[in-house]
KOLPALO-248499 format. One record per residue (C-alpha): x, y, z; residue number from 1; residue in one letter. Coordinates in Angstrom, 3 decimals, decimal comma, always signed. Layout:
# residues N
<rec c1="X" c2="Y" c3="Z" resi="NUM" resn="a"/>
...
This chain:
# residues 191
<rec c1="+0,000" c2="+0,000" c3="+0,000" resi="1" resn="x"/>
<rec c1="+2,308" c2="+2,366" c3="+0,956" resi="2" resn="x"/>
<rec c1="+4,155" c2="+1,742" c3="-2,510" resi="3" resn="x"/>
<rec c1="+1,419" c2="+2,277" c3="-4,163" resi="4" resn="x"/>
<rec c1="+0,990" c2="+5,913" c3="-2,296" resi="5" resn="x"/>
<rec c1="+4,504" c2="+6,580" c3="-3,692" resi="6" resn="x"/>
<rec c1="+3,442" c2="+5,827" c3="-7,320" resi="7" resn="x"/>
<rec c1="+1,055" c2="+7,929" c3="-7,378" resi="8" resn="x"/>
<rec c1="+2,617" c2="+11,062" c3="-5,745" resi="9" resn="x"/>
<rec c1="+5,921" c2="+10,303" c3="-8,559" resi="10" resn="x"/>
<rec c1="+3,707" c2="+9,938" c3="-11,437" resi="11" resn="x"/>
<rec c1="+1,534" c2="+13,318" c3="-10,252" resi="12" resn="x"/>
<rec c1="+4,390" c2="+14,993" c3="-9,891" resi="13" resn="x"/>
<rec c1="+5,846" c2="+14,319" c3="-12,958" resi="14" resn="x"/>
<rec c1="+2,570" c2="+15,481" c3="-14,628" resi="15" resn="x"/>
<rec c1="+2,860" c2="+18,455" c3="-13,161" resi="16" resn="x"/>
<rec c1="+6,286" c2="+19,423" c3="-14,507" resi="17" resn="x"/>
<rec c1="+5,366" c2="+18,440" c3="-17,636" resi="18" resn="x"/>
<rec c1="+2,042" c2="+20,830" c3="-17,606" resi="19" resn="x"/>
<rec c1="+4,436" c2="+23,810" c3="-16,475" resi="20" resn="x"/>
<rec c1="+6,827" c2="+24,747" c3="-18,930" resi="21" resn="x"/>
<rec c1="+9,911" c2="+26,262" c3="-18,542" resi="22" resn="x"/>
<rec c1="+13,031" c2="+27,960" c3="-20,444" resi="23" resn="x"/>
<rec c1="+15,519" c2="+25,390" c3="-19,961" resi="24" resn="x"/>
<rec c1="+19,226" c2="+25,743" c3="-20,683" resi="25" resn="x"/>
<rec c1="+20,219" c2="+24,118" c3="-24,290" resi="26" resn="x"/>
<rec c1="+23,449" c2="+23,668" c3="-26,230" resi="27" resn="x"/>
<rec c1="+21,359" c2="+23,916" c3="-29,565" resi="28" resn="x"/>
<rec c1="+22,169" c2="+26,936" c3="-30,268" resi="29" resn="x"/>
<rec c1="+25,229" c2="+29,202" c3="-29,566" resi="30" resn="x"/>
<rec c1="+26,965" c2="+32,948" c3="-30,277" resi="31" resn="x"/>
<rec c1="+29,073" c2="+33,456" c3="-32,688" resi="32" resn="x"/>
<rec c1="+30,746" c2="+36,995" c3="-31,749" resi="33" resn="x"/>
<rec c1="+32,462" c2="+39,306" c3="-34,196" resi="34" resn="x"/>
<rec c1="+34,340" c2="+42,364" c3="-33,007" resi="35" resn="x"/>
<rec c1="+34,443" c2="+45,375" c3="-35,276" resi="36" resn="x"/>
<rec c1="+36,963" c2="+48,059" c3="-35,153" resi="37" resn="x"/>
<rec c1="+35,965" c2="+51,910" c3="-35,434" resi="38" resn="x"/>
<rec c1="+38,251" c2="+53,099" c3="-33,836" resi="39" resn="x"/>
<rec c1="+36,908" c2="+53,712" c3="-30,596" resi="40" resn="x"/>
<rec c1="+38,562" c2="+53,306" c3="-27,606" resi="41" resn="x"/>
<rec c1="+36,288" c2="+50,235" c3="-26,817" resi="42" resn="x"/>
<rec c1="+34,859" c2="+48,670" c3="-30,160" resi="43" resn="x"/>
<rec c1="+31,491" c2="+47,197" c3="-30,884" resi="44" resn="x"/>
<rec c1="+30,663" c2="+43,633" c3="-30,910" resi="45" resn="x"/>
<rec c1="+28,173" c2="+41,679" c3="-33,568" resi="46" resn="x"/>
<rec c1="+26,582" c2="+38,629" c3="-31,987" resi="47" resn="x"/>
<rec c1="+25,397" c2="+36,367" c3="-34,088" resi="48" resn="x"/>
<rec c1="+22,625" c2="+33,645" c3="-32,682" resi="49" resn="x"/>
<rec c1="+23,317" c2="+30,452" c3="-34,714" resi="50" resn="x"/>
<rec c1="+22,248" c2="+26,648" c3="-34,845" resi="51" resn="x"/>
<rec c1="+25,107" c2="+24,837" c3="-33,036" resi="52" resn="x"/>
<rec c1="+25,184" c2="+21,415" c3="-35,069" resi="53" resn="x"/>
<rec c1="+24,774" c2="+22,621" c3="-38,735" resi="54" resn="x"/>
<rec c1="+28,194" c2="+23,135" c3="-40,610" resi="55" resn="x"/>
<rec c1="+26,900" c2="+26,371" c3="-42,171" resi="56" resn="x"/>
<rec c1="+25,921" c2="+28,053" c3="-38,931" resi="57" resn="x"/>
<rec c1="+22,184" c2="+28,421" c3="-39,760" resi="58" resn="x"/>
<rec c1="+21,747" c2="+31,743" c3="-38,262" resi="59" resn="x"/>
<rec c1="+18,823" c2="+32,996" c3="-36,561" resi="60" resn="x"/>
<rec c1="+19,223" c2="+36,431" c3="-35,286" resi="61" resn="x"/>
<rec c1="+22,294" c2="+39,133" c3="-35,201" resi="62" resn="x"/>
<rec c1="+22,488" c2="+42,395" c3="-33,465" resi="63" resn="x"/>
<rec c1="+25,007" c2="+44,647" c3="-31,879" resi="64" resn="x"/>
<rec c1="+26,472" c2="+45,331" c3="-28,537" resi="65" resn="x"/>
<rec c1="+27,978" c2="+49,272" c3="-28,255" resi="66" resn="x"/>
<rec c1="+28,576" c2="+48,917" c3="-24,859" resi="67" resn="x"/>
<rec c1="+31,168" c2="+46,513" c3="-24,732" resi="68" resn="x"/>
<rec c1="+32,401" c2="+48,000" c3="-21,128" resi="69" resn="x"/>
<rec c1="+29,199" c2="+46,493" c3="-19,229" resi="70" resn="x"/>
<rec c1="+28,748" c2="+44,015" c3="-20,952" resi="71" resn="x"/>
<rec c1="+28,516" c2="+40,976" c3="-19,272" resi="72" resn="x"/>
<rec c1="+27,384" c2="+37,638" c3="-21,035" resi="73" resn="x"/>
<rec c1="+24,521" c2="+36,315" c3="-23,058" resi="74" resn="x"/>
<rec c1="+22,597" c2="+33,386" c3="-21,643" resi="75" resn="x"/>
<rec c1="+20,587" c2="+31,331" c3="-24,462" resi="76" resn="x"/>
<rec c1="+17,597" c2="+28,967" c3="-22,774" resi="77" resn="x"/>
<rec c1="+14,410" c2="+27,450" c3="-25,082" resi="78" resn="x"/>
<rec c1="+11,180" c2="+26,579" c3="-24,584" resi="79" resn="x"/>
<rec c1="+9,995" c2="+23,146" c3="-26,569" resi="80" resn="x"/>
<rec c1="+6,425" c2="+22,904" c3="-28,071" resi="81" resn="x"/>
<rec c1="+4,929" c2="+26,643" c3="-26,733" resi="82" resn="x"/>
<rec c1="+1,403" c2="+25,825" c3="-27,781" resi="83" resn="x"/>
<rec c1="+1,353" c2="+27,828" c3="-30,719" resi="84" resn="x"/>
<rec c1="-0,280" c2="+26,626" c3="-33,698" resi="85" resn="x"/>
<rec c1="+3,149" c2="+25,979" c3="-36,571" resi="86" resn="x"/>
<rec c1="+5,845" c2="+26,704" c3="-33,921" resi="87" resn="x"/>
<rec c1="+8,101" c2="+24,139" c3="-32,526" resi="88" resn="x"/>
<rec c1="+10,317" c2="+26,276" c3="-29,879" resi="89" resn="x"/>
<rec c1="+11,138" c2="+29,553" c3="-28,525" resi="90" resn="x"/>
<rec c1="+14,746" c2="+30,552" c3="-28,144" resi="91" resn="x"/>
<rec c1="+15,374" c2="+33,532" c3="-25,440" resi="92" resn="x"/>
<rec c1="+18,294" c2="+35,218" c3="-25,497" resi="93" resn="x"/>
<rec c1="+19,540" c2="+37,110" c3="-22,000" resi="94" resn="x"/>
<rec c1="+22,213" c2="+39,867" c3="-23,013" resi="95" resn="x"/>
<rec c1="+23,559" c2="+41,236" c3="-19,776" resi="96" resn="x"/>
<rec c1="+25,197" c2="+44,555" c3="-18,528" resi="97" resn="x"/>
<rec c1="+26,572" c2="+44,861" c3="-15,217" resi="98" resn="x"/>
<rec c1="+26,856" c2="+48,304" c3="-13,338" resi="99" resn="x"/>
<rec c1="+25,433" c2="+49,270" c3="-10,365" resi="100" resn="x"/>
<rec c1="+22,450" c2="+46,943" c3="-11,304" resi="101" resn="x"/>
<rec c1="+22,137" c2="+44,375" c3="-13,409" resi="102" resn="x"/>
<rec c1="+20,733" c2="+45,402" c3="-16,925" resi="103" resn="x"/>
<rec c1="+19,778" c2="+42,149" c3="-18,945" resi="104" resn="x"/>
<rec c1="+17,849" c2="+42,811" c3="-22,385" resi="105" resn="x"/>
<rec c1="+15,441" c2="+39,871" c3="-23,435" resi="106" resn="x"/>
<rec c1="+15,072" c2="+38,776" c3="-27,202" resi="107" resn="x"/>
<rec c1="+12,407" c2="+36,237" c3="-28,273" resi="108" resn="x"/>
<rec c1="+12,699" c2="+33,932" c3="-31,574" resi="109" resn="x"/>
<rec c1="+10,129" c2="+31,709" c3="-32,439" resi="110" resn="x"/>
<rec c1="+10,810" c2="+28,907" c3="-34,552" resi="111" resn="x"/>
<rec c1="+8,002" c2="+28,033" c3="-37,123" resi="112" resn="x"/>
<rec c1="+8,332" c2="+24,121" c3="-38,102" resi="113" resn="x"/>
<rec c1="+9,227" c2="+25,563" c3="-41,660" resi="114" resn="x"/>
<rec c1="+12,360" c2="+26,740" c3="-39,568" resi="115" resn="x"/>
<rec c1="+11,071" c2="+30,516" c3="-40,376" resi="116" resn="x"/>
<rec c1="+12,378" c2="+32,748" c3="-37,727" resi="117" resn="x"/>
<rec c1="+9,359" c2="+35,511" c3="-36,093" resi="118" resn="x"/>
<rec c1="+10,987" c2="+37,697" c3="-33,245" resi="119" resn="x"/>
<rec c1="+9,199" c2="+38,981" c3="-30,761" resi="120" resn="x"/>
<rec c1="+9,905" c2="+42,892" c3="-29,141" resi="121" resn="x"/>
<rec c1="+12,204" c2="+43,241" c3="-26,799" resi="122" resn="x"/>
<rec c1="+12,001" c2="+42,874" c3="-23,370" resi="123" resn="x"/>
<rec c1="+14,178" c2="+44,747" c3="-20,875" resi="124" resn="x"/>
<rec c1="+14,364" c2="+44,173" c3="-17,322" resi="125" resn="x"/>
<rec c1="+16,839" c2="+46,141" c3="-14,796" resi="126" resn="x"/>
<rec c1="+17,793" c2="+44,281" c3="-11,170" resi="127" resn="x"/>
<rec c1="+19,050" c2="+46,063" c3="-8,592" resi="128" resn="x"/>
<rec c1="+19,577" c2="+44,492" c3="-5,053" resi="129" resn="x"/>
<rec c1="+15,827" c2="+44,846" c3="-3,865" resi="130" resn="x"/>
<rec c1="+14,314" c2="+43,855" c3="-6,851" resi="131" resn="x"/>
<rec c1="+11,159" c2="+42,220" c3="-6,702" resi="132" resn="x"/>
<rec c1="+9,833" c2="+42,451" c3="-10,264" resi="133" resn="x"/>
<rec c1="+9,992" c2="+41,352" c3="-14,248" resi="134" resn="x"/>
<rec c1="+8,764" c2="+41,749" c3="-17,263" resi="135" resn="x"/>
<rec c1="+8,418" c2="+38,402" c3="-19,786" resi="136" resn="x"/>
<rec c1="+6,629" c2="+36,709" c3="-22,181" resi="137" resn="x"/>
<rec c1="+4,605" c2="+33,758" c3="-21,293" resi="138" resn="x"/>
<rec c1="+3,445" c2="+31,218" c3="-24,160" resi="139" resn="x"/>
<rec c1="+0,257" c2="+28,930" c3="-23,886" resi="140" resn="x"/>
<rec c1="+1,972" c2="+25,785" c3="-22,753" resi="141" resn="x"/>
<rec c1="+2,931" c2="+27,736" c3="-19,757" resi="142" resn="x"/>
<rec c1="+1,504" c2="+29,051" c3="-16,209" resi="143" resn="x"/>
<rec c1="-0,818" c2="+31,805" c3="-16,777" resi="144" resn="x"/>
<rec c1="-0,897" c2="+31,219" c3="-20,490" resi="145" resn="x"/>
<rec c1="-4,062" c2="+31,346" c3="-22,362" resi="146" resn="x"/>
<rec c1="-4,369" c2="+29,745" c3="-25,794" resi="147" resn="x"/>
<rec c1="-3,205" c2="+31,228" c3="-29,101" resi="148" resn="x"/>
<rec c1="-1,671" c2="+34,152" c3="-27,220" resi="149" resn="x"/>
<rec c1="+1,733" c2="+35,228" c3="-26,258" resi="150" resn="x"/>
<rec c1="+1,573" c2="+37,276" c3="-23,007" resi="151" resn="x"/>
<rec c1="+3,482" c2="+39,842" c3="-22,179" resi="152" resn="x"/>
<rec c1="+4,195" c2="+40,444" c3="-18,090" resi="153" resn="x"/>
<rec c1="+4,644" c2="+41,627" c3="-15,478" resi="154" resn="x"/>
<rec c1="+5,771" c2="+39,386" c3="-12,815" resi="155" resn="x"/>
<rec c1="+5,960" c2="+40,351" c3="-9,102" resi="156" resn="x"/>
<rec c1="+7,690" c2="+37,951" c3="-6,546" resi="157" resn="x"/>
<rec c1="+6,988" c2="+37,583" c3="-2,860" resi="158" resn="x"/>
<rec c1="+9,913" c2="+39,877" c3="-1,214" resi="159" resn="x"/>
<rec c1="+12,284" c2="+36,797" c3="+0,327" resi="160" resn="x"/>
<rec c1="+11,530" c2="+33,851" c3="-1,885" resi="161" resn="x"/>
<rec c1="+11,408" c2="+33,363" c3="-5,871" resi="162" resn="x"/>
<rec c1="+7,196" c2="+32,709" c3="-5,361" resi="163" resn="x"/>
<rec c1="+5,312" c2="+34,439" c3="-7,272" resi="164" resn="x"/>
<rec c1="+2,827" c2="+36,838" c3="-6,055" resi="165" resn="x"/>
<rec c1="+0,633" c2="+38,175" c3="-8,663" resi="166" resn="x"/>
<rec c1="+0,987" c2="+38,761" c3="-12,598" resi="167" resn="x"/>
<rec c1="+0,182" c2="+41,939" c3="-14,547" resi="168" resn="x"/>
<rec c1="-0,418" c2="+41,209" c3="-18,137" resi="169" resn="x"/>
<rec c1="+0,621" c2="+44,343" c3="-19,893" resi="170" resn="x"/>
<rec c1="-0,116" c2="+43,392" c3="-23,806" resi="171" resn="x"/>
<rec c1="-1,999" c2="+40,088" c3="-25,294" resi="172" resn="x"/>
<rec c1="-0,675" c2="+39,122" c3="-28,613" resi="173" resn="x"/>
<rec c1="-2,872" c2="+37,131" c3="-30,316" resi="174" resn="x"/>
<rec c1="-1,263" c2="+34,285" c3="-33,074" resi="175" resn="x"/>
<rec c1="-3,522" c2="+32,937" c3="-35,615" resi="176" resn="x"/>
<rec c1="-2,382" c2="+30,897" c3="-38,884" resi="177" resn="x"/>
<rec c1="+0,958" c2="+30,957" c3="-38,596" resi="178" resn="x"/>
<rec c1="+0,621" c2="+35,054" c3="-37,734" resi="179" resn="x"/>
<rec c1="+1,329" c2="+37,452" c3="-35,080" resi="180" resn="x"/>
<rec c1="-2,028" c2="+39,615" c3="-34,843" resi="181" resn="x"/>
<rec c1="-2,108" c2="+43,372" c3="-33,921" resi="182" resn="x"/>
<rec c1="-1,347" c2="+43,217" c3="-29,791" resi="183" resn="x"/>
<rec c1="-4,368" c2="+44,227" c3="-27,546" resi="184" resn="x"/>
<rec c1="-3,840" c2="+45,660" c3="-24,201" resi="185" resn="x"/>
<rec c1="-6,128" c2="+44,787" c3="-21,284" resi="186" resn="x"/>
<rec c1="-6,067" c2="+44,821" c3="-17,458" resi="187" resn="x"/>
<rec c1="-6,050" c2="+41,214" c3="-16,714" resi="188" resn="x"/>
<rec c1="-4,069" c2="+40,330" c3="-13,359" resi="189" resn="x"/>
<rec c1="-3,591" c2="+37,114" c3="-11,963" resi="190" resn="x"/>
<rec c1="-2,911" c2="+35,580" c3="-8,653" resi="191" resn="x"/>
């Protein structure tokens, strides 16, 4: 009996994992970085998001990083089978900047299962040592998602642990066919 109990517990609790979907770390993908000379005094670097295991470096996204003095490192995590209708994964790419507070810009590449690239808007977040807050997008396979729209948050966390206390949804952007639909705000909050 009491193996039984155990069974039961393991197999709900690996349900449950599977039902919340995370960003997890991948070696998939990786940067290719480029640094170009204008001679400034600290030149800019190109960063080039590209499929680790193809020969040709299938790449995804580029842009540029001007501030090469705070910048700190760029953190790469994906998100299988979002719920979308025609996309297989999300890449998120993390480009930090360390000062006083941490500065970490948040870019968002959807991959179609024709291997089309759709990117997302930026998201930037800034973390200082009392930080309690963060902005993100949340897909339907995930908590607080809501089918055939990407959500973009607000999350606040209880002040001494990582629990969340409440979401703000700050845009709703609705995908249909393959399509990212014209965003519509509305002042949905979750607890």
């Amino acid at each position: 009996m009491k193996n039984i109990v155990i069974i039961i517990i393991l197999f709900q609790s690996f349900q449950s994992i599977n039902a919340q979907q995370v960003f997890t770390e991948t070696q998939e993908f990786k940067i290719t970085k480029e640094i170009m000379n204008q001679g400034k005094e600290r030149p800019s670097y190109v960063v080039n998001l590209v499929r680790s295991e193809e020969e040709n470096n299938n790449q995804i996204a580029t842009l540029t990083i001007d501030d090469t003095e705070l910048f700190e490192d760029i953190f790469i995590t994906t998100l299988e089978n979002p719920g979308l209708d025609g996309v297989s994964k999300v890449i998120k790419m993390e480009v930090e900047y360390l000062g006083c507070c941490a500065h970490v810009e948040s870019y968002y590449y959807m991959i179609k299962n024709d291997s089309t690239v759709v990117s997302l808007p930026e998201i930037q977040n800034v973390y200082c040592e009392n930080s309690d807050t963060d902005y993100q997008y949340i897909f339907p396979n995930q908590e607080y998602g809501i089918i055939g729209n990407i959500l973009e948050t607000q999350t606040f966390y209880q002040e001494t642990t990582t629990a969340i206390k409440y979401v703000n949804l700050k845009q709703s952007m609705p995908w249909s066919n393959g399509i990212l639909e014209d965003s519509k705000t509305t002042a949905i909050t979750g607890y």
